[in-house]
VOBA-1610 file (N, C-alpha, C; in pm, whole numbers, padded with zeros to 5 digits, always signed):
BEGIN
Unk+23747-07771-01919Unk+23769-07651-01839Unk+23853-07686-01718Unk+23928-07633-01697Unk+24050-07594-01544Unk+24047-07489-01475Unk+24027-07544-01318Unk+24039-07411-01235Unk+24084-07492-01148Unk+24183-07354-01102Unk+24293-07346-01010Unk+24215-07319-00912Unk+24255-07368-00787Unk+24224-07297-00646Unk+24341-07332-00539Unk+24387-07224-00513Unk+24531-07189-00451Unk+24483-07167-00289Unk+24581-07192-00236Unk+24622-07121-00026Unk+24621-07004-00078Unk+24658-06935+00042Unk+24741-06804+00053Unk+24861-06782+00002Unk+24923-06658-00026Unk+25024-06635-00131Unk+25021-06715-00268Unk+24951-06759-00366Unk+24968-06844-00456Unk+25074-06856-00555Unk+25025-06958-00564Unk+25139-06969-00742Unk+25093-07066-00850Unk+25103-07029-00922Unk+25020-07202-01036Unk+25059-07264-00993Unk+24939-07314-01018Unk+24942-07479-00953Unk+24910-07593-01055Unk+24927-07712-01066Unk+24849-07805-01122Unk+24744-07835-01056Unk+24621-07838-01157Unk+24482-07885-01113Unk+24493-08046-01114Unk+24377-08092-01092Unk+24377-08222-01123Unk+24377-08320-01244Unk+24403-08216-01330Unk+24460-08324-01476Unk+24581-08396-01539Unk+24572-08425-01565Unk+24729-08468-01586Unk+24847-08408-01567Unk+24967-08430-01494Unk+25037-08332-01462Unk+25092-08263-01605Unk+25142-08152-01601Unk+25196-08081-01701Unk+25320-08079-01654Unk+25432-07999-01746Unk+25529-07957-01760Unk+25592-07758-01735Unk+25467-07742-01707Unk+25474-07623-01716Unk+25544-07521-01537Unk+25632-07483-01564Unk+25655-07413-01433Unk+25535-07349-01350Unk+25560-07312-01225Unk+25469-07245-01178Unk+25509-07095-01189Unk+25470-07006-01220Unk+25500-06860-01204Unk+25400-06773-01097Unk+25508-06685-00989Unk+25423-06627-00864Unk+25315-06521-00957Unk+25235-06509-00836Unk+25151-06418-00860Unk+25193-06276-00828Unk+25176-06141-00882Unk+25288-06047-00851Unk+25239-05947-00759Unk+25299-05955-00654Unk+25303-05864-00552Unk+25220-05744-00564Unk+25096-05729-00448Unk+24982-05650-00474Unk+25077-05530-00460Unk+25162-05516-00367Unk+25206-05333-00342Unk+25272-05259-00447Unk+25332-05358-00551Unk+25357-05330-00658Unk+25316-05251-00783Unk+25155-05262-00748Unk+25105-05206-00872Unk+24953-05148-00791Unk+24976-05084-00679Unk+24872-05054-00635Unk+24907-04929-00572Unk+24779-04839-00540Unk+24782-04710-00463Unk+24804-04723-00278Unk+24807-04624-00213Unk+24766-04640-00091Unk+24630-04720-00091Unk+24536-04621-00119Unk+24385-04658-00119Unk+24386-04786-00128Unk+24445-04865-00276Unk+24411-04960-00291Unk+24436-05101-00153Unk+24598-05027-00154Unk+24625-05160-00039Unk+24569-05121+00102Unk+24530-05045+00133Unk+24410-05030+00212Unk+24258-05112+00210Unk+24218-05123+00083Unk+24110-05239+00047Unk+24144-05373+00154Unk+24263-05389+00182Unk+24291-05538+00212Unk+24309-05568+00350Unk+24214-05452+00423Unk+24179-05435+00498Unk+24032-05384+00583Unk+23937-05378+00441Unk+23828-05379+00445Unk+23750-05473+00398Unk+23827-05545+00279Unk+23795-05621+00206Unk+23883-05789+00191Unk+23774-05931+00184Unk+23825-06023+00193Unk+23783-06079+00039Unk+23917-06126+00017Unk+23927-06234-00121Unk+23913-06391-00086Unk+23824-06435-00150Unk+23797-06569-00122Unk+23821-06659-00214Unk+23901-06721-00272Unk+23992-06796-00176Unk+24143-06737-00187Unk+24158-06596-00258Unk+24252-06524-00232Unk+24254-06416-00302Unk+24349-06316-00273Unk+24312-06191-00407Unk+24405-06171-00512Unk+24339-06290-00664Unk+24371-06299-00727Unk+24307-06407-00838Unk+24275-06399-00946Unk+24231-06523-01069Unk+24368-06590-01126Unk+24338-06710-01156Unk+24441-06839-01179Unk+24350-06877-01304Unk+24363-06920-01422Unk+24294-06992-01527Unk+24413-07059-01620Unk+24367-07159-01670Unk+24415-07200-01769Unk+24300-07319-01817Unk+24339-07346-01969Unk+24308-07411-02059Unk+24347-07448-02166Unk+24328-07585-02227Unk+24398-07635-02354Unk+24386-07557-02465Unk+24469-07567-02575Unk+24412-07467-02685Unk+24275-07506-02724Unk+24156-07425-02777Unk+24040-07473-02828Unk+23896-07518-02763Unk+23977-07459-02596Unk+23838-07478-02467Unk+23854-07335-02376Unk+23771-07333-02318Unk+23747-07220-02271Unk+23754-07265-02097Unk+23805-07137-02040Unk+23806-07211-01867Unk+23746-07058-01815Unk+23732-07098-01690Unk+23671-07009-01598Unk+23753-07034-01468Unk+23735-06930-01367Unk+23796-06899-01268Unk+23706-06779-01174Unk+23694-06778-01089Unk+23604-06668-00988Unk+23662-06670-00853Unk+23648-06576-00797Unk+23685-06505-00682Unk+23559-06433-00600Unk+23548-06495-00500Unk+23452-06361-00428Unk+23512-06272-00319Unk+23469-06118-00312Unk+23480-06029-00242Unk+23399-06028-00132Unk+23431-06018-00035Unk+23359-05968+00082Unk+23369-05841+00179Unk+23268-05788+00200Unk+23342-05609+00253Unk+23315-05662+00421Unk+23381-05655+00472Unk+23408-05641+00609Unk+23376-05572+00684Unk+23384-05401+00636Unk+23365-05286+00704Unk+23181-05305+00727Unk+23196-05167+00849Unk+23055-05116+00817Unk+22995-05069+00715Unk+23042-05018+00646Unk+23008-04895+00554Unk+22992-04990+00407Unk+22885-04955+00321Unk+22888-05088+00236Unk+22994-05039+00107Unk+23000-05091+00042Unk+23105-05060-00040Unk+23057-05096-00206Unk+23058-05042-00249Unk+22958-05041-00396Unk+23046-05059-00565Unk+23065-05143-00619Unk+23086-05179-00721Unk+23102-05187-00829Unk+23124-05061-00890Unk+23013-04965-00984Unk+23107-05054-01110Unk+23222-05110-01131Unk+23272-05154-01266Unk+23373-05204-01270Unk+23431-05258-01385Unk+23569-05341-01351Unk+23638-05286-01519Unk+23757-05261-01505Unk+23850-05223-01558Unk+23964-05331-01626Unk+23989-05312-01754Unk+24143-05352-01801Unk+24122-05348-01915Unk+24235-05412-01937Unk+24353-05348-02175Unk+24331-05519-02167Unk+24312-05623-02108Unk+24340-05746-02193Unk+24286-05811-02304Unk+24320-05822-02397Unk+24256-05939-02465Unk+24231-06051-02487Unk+24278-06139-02349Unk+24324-06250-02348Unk+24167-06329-02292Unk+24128-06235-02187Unk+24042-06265-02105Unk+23893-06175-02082Unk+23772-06191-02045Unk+23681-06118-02015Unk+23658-06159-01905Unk+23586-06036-01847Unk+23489-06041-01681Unk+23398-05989-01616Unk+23341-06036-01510Unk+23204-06040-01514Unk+23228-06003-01339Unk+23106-05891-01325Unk+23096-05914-01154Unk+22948-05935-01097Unk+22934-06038-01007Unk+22802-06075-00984Unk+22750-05984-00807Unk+22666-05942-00823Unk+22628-05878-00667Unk+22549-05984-00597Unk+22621-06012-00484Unk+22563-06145-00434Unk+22502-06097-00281Unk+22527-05961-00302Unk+22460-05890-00112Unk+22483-05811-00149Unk+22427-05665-00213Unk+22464-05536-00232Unk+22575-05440-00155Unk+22660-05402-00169Unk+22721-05355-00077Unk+22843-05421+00002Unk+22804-05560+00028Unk+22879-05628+00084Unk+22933-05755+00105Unk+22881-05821-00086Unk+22944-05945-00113Unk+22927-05979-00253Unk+23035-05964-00350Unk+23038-06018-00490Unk+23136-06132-00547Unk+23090-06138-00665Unk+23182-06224-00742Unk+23232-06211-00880Unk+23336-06232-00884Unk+23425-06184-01030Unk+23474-06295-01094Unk+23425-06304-01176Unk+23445-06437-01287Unk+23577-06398-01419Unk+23640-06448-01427Unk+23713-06446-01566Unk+23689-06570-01635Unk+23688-06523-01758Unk+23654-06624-01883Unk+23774-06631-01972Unk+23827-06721-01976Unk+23967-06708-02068Unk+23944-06812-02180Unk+23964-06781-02308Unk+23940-06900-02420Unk+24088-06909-02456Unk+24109-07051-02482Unk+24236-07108-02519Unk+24291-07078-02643Unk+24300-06909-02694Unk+24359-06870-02793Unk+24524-06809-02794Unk+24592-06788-02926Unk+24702-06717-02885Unk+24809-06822-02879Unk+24932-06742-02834Unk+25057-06882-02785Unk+25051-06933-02660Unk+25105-07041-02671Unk+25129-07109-02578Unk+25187-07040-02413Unk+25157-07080-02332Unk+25225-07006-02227Unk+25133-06953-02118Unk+25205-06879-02020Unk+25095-06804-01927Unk+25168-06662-01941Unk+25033-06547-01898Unk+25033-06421-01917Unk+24988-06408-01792Unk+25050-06255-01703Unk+25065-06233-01575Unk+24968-06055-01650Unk+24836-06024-01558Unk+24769-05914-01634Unk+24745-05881-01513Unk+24674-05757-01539Unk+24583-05739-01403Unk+24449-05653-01441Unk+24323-05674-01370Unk+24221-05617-01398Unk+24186-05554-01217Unk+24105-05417-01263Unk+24090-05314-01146Unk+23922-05308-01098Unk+23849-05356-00991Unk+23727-05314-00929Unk+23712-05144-00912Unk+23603-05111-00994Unk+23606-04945-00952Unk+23489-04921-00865Unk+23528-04830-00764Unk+23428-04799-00666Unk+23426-04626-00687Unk+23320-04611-00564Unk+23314-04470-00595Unk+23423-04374-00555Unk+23500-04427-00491Unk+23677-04356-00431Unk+23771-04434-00475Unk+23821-04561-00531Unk+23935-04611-00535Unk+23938-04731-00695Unk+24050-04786-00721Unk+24033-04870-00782Unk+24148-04979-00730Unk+24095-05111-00734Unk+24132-05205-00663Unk+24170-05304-00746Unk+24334-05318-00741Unk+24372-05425-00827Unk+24395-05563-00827Unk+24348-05641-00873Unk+24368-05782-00918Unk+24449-05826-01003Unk+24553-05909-00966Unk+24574-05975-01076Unk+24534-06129-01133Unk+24545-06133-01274Unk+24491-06233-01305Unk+24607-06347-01415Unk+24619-06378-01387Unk+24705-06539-01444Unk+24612-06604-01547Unk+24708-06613-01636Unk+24591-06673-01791Unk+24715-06804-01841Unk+24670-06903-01876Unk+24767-06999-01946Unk+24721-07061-02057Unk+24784-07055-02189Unk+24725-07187-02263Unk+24831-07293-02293Unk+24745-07383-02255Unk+24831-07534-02235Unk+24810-07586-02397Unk+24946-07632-02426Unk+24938-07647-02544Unk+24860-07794-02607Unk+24825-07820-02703Unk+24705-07916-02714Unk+24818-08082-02748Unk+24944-08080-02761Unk+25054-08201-02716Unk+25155-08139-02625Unk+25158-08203-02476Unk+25280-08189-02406Unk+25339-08309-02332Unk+25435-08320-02254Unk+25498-08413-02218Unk+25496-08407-02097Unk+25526-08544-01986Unk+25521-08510-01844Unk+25623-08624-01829Unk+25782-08589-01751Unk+25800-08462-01783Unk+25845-08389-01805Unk+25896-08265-01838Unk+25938-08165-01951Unk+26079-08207-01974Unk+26156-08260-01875Unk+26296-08340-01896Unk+26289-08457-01884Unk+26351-08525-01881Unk+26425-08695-01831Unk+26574-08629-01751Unk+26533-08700-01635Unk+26685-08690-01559Unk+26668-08899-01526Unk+26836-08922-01601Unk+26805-09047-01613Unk+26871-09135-01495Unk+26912-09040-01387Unk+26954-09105-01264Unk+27158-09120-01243Unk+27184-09136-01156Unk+27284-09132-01129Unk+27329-09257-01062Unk+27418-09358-01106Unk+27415-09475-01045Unk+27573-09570-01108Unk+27622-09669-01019Unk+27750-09745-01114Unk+27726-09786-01249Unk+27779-09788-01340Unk+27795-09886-01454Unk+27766-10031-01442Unk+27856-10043-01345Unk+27864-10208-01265Unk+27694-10258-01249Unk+27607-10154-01204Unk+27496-10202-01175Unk+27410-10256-01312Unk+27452-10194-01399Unk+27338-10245-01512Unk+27423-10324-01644Unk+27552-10291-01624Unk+27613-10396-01749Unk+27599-10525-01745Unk+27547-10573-01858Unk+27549-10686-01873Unk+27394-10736-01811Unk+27339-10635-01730Unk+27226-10711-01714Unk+27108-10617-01735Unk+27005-10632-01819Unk+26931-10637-01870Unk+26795-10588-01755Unk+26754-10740-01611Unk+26680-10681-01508Unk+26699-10573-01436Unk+26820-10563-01422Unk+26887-10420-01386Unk+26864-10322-01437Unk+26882-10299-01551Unk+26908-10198-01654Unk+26740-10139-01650Unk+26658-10226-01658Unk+26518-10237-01644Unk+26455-10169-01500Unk+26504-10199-01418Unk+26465-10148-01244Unk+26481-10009-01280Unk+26586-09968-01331Unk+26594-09805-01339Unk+26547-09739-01433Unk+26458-09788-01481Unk+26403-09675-01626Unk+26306-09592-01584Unk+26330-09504-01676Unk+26218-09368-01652Unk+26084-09335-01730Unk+26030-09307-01719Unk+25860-09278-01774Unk+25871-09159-01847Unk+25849-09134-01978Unk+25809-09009-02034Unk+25675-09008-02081Unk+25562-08977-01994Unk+25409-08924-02093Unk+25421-08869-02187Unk+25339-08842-02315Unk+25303-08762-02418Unk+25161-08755-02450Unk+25077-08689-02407Unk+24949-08638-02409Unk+24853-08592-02522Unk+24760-08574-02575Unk+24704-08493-02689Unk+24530-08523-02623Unk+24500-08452-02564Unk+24333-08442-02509Unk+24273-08436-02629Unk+24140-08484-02573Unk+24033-08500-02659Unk+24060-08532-02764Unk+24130-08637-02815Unk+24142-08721-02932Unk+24148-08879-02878Unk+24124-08997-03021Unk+24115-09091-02973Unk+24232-09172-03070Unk+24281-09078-03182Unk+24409-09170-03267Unk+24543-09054-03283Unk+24559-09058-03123Unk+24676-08948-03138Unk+24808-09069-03157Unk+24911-09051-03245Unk+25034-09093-03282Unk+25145-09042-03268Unk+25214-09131-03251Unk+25378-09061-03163Unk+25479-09185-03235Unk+25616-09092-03311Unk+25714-09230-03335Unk+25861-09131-03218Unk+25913-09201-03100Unk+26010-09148-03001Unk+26114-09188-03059Unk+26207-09078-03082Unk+26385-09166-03109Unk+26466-09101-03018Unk+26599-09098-02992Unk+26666-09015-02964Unk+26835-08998-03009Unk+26889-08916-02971Unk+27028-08839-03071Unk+27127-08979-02892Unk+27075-09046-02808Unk+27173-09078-02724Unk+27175-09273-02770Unk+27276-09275-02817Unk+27295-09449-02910Unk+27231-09545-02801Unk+27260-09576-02653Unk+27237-09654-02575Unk+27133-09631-02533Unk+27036-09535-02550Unk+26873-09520-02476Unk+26753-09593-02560Unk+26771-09682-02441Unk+26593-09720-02566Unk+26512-09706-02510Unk+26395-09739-02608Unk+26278-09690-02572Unk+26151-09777-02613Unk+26025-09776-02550Unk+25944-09853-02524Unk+25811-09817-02519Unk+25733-09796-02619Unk+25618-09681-02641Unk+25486-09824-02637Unk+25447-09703-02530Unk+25213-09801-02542Unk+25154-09684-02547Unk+25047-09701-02621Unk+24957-09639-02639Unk+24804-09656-02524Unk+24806-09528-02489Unk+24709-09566-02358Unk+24539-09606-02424Unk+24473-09669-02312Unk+24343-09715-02432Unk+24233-09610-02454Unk+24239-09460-02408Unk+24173-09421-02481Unk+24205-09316-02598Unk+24376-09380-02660Unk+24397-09323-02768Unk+24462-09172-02758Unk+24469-09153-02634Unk+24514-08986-02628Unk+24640-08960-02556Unk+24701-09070-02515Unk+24827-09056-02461Unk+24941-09184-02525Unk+25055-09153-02464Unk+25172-09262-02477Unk+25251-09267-02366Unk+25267-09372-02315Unk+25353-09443-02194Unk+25480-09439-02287Unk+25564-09387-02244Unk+25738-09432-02331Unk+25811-09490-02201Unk+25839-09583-02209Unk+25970-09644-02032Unk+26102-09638-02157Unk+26194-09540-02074Unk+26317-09506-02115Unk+26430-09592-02026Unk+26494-09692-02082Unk+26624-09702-02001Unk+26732-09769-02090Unk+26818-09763-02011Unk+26973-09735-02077Unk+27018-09909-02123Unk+27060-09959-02244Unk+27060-10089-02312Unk+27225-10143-02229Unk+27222-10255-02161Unk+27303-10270-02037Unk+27442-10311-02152Unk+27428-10372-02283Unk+27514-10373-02357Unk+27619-10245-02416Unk+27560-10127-02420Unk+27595-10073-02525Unk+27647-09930-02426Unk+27598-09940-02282Unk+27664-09818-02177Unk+27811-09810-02201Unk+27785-09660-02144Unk+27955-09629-02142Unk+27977-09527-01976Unk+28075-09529-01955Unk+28068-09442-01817Unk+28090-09324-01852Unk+28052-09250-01736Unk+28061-09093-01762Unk+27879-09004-01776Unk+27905-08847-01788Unk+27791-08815-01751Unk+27764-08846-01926Unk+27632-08786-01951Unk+27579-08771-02066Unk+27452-08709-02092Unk+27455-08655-02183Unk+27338-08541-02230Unk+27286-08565-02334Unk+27153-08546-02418Unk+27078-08567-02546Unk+26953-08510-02526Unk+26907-08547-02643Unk+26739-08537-02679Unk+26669-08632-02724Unk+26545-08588-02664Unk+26442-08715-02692Unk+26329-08650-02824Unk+26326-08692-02869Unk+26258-08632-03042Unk+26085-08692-03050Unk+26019-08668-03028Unk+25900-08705-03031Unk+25841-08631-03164Unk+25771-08706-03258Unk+25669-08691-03341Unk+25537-08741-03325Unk+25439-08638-03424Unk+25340-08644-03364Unk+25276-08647-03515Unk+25121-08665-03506Unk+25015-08668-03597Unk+24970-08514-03564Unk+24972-08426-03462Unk+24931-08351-03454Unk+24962-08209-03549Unk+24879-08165-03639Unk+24936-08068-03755Unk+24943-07934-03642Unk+24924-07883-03514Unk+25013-07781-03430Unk+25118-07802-03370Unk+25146-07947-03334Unk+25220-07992-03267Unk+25315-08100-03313Unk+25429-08071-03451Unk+25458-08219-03515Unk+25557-08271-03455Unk+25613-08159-03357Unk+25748-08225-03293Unk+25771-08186-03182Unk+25833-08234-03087Unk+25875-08185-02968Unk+26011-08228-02926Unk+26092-08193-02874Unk+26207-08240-02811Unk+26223-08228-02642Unk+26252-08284-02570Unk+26268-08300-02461Unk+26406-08343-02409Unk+26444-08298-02333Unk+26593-08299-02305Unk+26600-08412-02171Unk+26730-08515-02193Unk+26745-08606-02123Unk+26927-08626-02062Unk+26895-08660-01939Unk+27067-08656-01892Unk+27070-08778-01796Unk+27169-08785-01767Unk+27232-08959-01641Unk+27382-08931-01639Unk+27435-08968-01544Unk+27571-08997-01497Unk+27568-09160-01473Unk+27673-09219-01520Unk+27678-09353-01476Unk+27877-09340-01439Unk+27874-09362-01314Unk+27968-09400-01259Unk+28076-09539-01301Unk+28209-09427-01282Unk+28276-09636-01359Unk+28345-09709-01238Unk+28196-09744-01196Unk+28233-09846-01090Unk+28154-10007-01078
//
């Protein structure tokens, strides 16, 4: 399970798992899809730790995410239901002070494609309905960190012919597969001079690849390719990842 917990104004974030590849996408502007009334709430009412749900999860696990409300005003403010069309996600509101302090849980299971979905679900009271939005992601069950190779910009002069050199500048590509312990990966790529250098981490669920450029076989100028990863994984048998460098002819 993954949960996000964002500042003010948010945006996905990475939690504390392994970094991903995945962009962050904003959260969308409350005035956008709200009434007077509503954006009025945001002035009676406090979102803790902001007003809005963040979730994600791998394919095949389920995550959670919660938010609490707090009413500010005098006047208590009552709860009566929560609203939305998604199918991605369910939710729950807990009364934690009648009137004047709850909590809203989303439950998102790691079904569907890959990606994040931008939704929104509505608090109904006895005058208004108050919108939330909610951020859903499923992280796909093999990804890479990270999502490119940028292979640096530097002379020719510096790494021809030598090998320690050529070595100082290489780059790291992760390849991931959670909760397994004999995940397999064979890396090639479409660029003649890139090699590559694959370990298997020890608990079987990742690969270290160190990418750098063979000090024999460089040429100057920029350059572009792909990095081709295969996998054991029957959702995930291939991936490509895109890789670039300039080497200067100096």
């Amino acid at each position: 399970m993954i949960i996000f917990t964002l500042a003010s104004s948010p945006a996905f974030a990475q939690s504390d798992r392994e970094p991903t590849a995945t962009d962050a996408g904003a959260v969308p502007a409350i005035a956008q899809n709200t009434s007077t009334s509503d954006a009025n709430a945001d002035l009676r009412l406090e979102f803790i730790p902001f007003r809005g749900v963040v979730v994600a999860t791998e394919r095949g696990s389920t995550g959670q995410a919660s938010v609490e409300i707090v009413n500010r005003d005098a006047q208590p403010v009552e709860i009566a239901g929560i609203e939305h069309s998604s199918e991605r996600f369910t939710a729950q509101m807990e009364t934690l002070h009648s009137g004047q302090r709850y909590r809203l849980t989303v439950t998102f299971e790691g079904k569907g494609p890959d990606g994040k979905v931008a939704e929104w679900l509505y608090l109904v009271t006895r005058s208004e309905k108050i919108g939330i939005p909610v951020h859903t992601e499923v992280i796909p069950s093999v990804y890479t960190f990270p999502a490119a190779v940028e292979m640096g910009k530097f002379p020719l002069s510096h790494i021809r012919g030598n090998p320690e050199s050529a070595r100082s500048v290489a780059q790291i590509l992760m390849v991931y597969r959670k909760n397994t312990t004999d995940f397999e990966i064979k890396v090639t790529s479409d660029i003649p001079f890139l090699k590559i250098e694959s370990e298997q981490g020890p608990a079987g669920d990742r690969w270290e690849n160190t990418l750098w450029l063979d000090p024999e076989r460089v040429q100057p100028g920029e350059f572009k390719g792909t990095i081709f990863v295969e996998t054991n994984d029957p959702g995930v048998p291939k991936l490509e990842v895109p890789v670039s460098g300039l080497l200067l002819d100096q």
